[in-house]
C-alpha positions as CSV (number, residue, x, y, z in Angstrom):
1,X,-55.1,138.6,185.1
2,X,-57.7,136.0,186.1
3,X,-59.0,137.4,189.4
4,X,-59.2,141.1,187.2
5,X,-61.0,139.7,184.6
6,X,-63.7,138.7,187.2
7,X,-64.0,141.2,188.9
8,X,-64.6,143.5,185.5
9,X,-66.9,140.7,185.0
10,X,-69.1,141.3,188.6
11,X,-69.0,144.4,188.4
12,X,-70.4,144.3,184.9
13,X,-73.2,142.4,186.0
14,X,-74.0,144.0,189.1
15,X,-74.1,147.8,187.2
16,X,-75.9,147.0,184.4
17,X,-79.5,146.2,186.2
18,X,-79.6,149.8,187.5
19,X,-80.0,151.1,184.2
20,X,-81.9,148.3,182.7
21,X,-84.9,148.7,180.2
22,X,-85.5,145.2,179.6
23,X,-85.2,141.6,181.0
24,X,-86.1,138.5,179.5
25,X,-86.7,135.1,180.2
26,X,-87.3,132.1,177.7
27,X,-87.8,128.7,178.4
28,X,-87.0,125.5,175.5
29,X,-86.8,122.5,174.3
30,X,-83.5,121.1,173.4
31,X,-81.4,118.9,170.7
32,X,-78.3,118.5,170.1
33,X,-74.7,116.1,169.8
34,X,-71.7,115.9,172.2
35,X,-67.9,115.0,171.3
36,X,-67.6,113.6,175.0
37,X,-69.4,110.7,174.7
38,X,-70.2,111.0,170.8
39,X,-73.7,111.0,171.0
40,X,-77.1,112.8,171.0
41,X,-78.5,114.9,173.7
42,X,-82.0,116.0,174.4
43,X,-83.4,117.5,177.2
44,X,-84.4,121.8,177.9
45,X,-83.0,125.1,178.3
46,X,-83.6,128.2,180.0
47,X,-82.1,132.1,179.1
48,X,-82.4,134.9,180.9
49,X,-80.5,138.2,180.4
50,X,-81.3,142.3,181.0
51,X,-80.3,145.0,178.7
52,X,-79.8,148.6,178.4
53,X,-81.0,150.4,175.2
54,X,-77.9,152.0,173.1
55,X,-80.5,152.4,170.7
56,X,-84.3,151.7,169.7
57,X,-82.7,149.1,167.5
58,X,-79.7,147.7,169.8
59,X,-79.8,146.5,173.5
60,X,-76.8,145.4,175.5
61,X,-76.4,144.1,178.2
62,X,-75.5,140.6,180.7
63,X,-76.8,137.7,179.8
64,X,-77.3,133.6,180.8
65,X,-78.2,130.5,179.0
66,X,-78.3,127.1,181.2
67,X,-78.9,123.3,179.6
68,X,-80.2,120.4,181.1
69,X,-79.8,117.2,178.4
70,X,-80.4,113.6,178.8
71,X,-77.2,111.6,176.5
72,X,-78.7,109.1,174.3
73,X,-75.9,106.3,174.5
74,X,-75.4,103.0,175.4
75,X,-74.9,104.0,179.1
76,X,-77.8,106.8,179.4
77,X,-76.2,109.4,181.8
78,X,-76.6,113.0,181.7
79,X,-75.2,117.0,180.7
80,X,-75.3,120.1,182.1
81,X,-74.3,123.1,180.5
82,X,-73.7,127.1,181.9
83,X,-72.8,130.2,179.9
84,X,-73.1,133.3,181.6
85,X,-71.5,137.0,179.5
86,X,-72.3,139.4,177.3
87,X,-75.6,140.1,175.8
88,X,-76.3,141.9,172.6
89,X,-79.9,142.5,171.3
90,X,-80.5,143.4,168.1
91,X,-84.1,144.9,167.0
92,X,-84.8,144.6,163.2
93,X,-88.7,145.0,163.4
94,X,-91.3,145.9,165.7
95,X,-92.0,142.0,167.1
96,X,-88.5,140.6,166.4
97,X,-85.5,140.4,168.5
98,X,-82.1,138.7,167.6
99,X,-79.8,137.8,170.8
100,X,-76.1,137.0,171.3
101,X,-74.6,135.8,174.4
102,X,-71.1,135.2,174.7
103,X,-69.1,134.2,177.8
104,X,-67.5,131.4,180.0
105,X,-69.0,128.2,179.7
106,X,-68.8,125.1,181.7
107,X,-70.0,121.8,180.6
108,X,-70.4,118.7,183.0
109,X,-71.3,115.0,181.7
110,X,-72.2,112.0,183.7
111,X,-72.4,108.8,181.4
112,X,-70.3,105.5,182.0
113,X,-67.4,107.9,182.8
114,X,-67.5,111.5,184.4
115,X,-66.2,114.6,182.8
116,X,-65.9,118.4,183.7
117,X,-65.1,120.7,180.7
118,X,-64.6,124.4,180.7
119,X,-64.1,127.2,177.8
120,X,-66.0,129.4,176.1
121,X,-70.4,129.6,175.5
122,X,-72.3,131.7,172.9
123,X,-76.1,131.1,172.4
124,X,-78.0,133.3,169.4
125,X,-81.5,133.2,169.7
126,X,-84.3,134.7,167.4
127,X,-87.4,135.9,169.2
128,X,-91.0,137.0,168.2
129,X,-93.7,138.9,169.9
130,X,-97.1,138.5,170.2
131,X,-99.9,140.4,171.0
132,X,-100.8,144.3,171.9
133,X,-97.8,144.4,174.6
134,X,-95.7,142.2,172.7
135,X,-94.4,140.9,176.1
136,X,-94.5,137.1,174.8
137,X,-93.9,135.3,172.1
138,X,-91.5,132.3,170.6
139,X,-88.0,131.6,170.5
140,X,-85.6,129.7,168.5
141,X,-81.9,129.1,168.9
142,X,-78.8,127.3,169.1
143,X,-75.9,127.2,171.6
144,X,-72.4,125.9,171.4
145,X,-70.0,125.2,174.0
146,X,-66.3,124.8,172.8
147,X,-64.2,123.2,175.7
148,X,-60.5,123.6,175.5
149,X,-60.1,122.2,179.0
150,X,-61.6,118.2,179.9
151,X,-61.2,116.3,182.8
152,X,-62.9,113.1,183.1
153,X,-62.5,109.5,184.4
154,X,-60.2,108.6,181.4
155,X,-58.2,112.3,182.3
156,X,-57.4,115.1,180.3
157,X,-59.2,115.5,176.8
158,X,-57.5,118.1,175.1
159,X,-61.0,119.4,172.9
160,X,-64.8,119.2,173.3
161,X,-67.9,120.6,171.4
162,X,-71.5,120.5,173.0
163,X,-74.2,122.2,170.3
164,X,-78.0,122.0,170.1
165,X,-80.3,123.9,168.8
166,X,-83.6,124.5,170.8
167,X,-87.5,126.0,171.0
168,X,-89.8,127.3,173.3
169,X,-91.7,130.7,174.7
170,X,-90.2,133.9,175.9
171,X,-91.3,136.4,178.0
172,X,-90.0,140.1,178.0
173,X,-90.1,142.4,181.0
174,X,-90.5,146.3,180.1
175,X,-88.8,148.7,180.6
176,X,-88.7,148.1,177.2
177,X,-90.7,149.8,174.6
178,X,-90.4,149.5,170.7
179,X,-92.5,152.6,169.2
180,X,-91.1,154.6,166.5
181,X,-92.4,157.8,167.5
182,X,-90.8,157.9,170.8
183,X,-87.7,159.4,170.9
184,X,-84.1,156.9,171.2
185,X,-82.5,156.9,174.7
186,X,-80.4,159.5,175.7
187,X,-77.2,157.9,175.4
188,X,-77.8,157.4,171.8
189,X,-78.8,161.3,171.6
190,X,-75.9,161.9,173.3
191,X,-73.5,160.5,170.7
């Protein structure tokens, strides 16, 4: 059941570029707490997912979000975090975008002790656009990573929970084009 869940998941990702209207890509600053070591983490992120219009006003599509956080504990040490699924865009206005990404996630912390965690990611992020193009703009979000599986250096922890919220800039690649006099895509004709 694993192995055909990846695979659906590959192929997924490898079919939706070829009809692709949009990519983007944001870059951030990051804050945040982890159950691991209870403590704060601060450090940067970095999204990047491409979509397919259903609609003007909805995008789907295969998306990433990737942390990179210094733990502020007695030890210092570091976390990484990886989510990588679904992507949902959803277009309220003409310079605002509202993202979902849901998926696996995998965590990995180096303080005093090691630990691996793996479960389930979802980042939501709000967007706006600047300019004539509107092909850059800011971002704000947050990301949580519920781990039902930890390993570490003390052995198996049976919960964890990595969240932080985060800012930065975004950058949209078109394809994609918000104008209300163009017609919607044909798939949403279609239906």
């Amino acid at each position: 059941m694993k192995k055909a869940l990846l695979l659906i998941l590959i192929i997924a990702a490898m079919l939706v570029p070829v009809s692709a209207s949009s990519q983007y890509i944001s870059i951030s600053a990051s804050g945040g707490y982890t159950s691991t070591t209870d403590s704060a983490v601060i450090g940067a992120g970095m999204n990047y997912g491409y979509l397919s219009d259903v609609s003007r006003f909805v995008g789907i599509g295969f998306g990433t979000h990737m942390d990179f956080a210094f733990i502020n504990s007695e030890y210092g040490g570091f976390e990484f975090g990886a989510l990588a699924g679904a992507s949902f865009e959803f277009r309220p206005a003409e310079r605002t975008t509202i993202t979902l990404v849901v998926g696996p996630g995998v965590t990995f912390q180096a303080d005093n002790k090691n630990y691996v965690n793996f479960g389930i990611g979802a980042d939501v992020s709000f967007s706006y656009y600047f300019g004539k193009d509107k092909n850059t703009g800011i971002v704000v979000g947050a990301t949580v990573y519920p781990q039902f599986a930890s390993w570490g250096d003390e052995g198996r922890r049976p919960f964890d929970i990595i969240a932080s919220g985060y800012v930065g800039v975004t950058f949209r690649f078109r394809g994609y084009s918000y104008n209300q006099l163009e017609p919607d895509p044909l798939p949403f004709i279609l239906i």
